[in-house]
C-alpha positions as YAML, in Angstrom:
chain: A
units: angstrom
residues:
- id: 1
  name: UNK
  ca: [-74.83, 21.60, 94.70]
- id: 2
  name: UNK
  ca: [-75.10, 23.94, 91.95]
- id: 3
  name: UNK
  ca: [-72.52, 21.66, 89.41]
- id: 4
  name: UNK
  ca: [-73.78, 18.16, 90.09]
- id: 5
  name: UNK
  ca: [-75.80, 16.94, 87.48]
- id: 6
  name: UNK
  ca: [-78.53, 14.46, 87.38]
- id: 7
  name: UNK
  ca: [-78.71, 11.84, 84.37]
- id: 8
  name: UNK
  ca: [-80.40, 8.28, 83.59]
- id: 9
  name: UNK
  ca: [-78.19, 5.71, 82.68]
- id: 10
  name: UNK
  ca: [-77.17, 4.62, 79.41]
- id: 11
  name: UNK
  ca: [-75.89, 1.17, 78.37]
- id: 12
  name: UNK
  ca: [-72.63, 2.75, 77.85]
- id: 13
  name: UNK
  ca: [-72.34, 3.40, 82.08]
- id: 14
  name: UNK
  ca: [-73.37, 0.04, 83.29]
- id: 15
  name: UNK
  ca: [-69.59, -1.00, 83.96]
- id: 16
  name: UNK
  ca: [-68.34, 2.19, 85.75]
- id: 17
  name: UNK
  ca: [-71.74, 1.62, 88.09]
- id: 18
  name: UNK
  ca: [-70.81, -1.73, 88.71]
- id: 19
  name: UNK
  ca: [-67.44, -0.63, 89.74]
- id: 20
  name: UNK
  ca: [-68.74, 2.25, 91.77]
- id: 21
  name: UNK
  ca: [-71.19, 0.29, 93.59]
- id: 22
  name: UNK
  ca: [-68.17, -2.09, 95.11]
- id: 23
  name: UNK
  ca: [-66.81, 1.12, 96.40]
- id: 24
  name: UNK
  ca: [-69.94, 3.23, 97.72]
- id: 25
  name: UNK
  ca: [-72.90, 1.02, 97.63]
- id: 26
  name: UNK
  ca: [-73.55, -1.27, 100.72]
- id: 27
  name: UNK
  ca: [-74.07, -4.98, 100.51]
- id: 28
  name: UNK
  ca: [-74.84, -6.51, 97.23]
- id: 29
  name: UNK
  ca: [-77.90, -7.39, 95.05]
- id: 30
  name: UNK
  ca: [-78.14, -10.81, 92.76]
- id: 31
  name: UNK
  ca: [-79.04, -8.62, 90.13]
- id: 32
  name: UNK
  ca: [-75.66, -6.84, 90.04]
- id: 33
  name: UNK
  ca: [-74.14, -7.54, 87.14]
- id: 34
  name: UNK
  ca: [-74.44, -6.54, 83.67]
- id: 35
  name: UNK
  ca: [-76.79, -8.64, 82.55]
- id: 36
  name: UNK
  ca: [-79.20, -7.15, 85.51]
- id: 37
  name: UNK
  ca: [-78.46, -3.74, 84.56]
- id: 38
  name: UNK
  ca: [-78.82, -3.74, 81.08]
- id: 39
  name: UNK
  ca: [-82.33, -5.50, 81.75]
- id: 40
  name: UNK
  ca: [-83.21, -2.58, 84.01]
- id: 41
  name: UNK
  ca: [-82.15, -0.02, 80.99]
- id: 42
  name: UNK
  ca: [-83.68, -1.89, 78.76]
- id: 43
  name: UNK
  ca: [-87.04, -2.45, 80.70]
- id: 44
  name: UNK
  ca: [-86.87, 0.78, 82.12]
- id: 45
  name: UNK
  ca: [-84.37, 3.26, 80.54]
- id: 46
  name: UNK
  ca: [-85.33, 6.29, 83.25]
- id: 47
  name: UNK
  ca: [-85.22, 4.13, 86.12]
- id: 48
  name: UNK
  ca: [-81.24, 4.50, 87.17]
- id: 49
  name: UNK
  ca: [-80.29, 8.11, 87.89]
- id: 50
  name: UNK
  ca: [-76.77, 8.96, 87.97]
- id: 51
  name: UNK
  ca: [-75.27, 11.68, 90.03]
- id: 52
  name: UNK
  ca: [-72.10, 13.69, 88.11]
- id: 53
  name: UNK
  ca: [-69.74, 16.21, 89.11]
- id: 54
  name: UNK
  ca: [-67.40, 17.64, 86.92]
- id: 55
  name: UNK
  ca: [-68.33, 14.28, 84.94]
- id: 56
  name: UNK
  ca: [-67.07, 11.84, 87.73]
- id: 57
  name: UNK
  ca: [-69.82, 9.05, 88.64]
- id: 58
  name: UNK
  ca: [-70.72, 10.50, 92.94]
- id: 59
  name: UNK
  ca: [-74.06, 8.88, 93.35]
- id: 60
  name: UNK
  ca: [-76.55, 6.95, 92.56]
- id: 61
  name: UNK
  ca: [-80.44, 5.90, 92.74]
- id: 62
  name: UNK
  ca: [-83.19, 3.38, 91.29]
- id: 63
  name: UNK
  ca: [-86.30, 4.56, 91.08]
- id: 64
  name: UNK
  ca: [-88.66, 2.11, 90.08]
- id: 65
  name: UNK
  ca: [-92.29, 2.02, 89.25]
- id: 66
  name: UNK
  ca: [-94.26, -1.09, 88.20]
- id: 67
  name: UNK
  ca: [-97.97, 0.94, 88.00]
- id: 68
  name: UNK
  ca: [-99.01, -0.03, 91.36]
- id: 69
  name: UNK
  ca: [-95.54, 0.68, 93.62]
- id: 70
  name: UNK
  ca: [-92.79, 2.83, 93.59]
- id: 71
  name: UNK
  ca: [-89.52, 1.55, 94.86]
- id: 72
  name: UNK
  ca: [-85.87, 2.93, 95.57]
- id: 73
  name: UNK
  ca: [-82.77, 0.91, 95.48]
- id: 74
  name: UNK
  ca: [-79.60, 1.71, 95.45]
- id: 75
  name: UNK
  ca: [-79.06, 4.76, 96.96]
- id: 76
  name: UNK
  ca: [-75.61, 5.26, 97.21]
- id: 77
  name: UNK
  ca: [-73.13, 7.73, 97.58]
- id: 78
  name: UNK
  ca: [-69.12, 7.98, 96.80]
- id: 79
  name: UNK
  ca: [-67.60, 8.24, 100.72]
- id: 80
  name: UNK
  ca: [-65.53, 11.22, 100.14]
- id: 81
  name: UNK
  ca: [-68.93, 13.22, 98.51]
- id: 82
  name: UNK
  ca: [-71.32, 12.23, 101.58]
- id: 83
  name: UNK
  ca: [-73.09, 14.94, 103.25]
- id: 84
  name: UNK
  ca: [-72.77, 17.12, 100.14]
- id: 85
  name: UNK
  ca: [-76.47, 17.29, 99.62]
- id: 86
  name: UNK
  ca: [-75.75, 14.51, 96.71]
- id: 87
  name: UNK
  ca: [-78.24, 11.84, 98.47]
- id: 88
  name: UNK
  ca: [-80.95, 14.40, 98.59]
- id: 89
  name: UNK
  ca: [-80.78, 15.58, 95.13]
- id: 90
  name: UNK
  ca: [-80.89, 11.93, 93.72]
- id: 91
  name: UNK
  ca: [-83.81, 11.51, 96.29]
- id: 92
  name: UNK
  ca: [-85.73, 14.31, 94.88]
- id: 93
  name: UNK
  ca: [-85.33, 13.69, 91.04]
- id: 94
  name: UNK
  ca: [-86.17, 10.16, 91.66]
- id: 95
  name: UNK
  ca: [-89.23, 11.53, 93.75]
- id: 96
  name: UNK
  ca: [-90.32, 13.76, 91.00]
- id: 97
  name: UNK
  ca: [-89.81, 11.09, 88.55]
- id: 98
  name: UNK
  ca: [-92.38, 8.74, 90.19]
- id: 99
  name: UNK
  ca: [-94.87, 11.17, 90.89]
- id: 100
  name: UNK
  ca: [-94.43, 12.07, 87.39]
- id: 101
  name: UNK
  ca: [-95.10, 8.21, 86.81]
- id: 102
  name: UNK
  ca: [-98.41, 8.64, 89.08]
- id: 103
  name: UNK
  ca: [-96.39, 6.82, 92.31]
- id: 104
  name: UNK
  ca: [-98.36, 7.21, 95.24]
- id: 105
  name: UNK
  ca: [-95.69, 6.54, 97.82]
- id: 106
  name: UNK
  ca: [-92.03, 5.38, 97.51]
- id: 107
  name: UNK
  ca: [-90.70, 2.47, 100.13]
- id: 108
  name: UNK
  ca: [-86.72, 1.78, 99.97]
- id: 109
  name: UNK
  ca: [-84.33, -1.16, 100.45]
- id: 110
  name: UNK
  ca: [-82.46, -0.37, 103.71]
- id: 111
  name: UNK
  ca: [-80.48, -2.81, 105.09]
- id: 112
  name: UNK
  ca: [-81.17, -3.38, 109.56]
- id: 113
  name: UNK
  ca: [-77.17, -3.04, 109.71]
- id: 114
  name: UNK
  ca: [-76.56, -0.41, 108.11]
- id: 115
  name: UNK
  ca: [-77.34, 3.00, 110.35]
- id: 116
  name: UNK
  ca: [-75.45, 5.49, 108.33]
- id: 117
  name: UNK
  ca: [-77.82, 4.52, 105.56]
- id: 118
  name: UNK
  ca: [-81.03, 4.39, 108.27]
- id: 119
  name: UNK
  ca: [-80.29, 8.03, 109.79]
- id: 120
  name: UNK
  ca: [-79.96, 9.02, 106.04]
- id: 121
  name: UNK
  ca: [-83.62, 7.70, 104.81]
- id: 122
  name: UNK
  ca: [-85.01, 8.76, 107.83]
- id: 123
  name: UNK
  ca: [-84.02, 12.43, 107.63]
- id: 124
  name: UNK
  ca: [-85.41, 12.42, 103.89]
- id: 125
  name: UNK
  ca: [-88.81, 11.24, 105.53]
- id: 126
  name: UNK
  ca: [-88.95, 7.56, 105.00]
- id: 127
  name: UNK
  ca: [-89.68, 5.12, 107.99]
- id: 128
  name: UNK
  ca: [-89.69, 1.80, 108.40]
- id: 129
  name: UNK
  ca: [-93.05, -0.14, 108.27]
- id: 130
  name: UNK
  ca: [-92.11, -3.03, 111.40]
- id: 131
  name: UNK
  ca: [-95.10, -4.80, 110.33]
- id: 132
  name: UNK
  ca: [-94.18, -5.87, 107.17]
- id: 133
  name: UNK
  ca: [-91.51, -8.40, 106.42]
- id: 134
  name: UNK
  ca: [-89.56, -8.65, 102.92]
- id: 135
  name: UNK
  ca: [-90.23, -12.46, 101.80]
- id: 136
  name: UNK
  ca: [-87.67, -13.50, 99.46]
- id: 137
  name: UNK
  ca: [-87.47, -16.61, 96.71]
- id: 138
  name: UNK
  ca: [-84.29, -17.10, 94.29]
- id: 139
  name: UNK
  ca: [-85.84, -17.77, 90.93]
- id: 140
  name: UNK
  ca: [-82.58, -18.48, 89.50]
- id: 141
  name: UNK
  ca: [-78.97, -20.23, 90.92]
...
């Protein structure tokens, strides 16, 4: 898509992602809120890329890289702009981003239920690793 435009997040966003996120993202995160995401700007102010067309919020990505691993959350996509080639261009500027950072290789949150979501990771090239298990503590109520 020659007009969509790729951006990082700015403090000034963090509502309108919230609110987009209840309408394209699926399941939800304990860290979304805006205390969570103005940590994440604040920690790591590249980190959230926002997808824009004609300056409406369409998707979004989280590319994260902590030195050793690079991770993707939040992939999401408004449901009227799916299949628009918006996933794939967040995808790739997130990509370049962590090799830029010196990322390795990228592993992604999917959730099990979610297929849409599974058929769209694996046509980007991302598998699941079935011997591995996410192990989970709250650090906070």
């Amino acid at each position: 898509m020659s007009d969509l435009h790729i951006r990082c997040a700015t403090f000034s966003d963090i509502d309108s992602v919230l609110r987009f996120w209840r309408d394209a993202a699926e399941g939800t995160s304990i860290s979304d809120d805006h205390d969570g995401l103005a940590r994440l700007i604040t920690r790591d102010p590249e980190a959230l890329l926002l997808a824009e067309h004609d300056g409406v919020l369409t998707g979004t990505v989280i590319a994260g890289f902590d030195g050793w691993r690079c991770h993707l959350y939040r992939l999401a996509v408004h449901p009227e702009r799916r299949r628009q080639g918006i996933g794939s261009a967040l995808l790739a500027a997130a990509e370049e981003r962590l090799v830029r950072l010196g990322g390795r290789r990228a592993d992604a949150m999917v959730l099990v239920r979610n297929e849409r979501a599974r058929h769209a990771w694996g046509a980007a090239g991302y598998g699941p690793e079935e011997h591995w298990r996410r192990w989970v503590k709250p650090l906070t109520d």
